[in-house]
N, C-alpha and C positions, 0 to 999 in steps of 0.2 A: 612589757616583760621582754627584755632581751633573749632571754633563752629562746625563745619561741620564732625568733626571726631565724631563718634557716641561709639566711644569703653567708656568713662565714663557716660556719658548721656543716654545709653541705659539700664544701669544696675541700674543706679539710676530712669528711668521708671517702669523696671520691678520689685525692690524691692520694691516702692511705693505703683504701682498694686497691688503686693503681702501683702500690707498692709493693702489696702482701703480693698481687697475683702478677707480676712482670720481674722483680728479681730476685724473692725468694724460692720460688717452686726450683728454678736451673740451680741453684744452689744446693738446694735438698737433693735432686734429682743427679748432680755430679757427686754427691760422696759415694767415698768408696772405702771400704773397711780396712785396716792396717793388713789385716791376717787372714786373706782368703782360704775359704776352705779349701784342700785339695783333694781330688777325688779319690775316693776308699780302694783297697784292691777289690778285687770282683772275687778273689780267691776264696773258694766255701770249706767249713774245714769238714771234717769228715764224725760225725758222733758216733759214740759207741754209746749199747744201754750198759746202765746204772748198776753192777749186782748190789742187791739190798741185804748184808749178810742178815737179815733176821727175818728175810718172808723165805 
């Protein structure tokens, strides 16, 4: 049973391996988003209460 012999199948595991985890992660790990958020003002606004004309 050819399947079962692991001498081309293993190297094609481990070359893969050695693919997913050496040039994709720096790939993932340099994006960067078009539209960076930019930070909020800090400025709080001031509430007034509510008058409920019917209480």
């Amino acid at each position: 049973m050819p399947q079962l012999n692991p001498a081309p199948w293993l190297m094609i595991l481990i070359f893969s391996w050695f693919v997913f985890l050496t040039l994709i992660p720096p790939k993932v790990l340099a994006h960067t988003y078009p539209n960076e958020p930019s930070p909020r003002d800090t400025k709080t606004f001031e509430t007034k209460p509510w008058n409920w004309p019917w209480y």
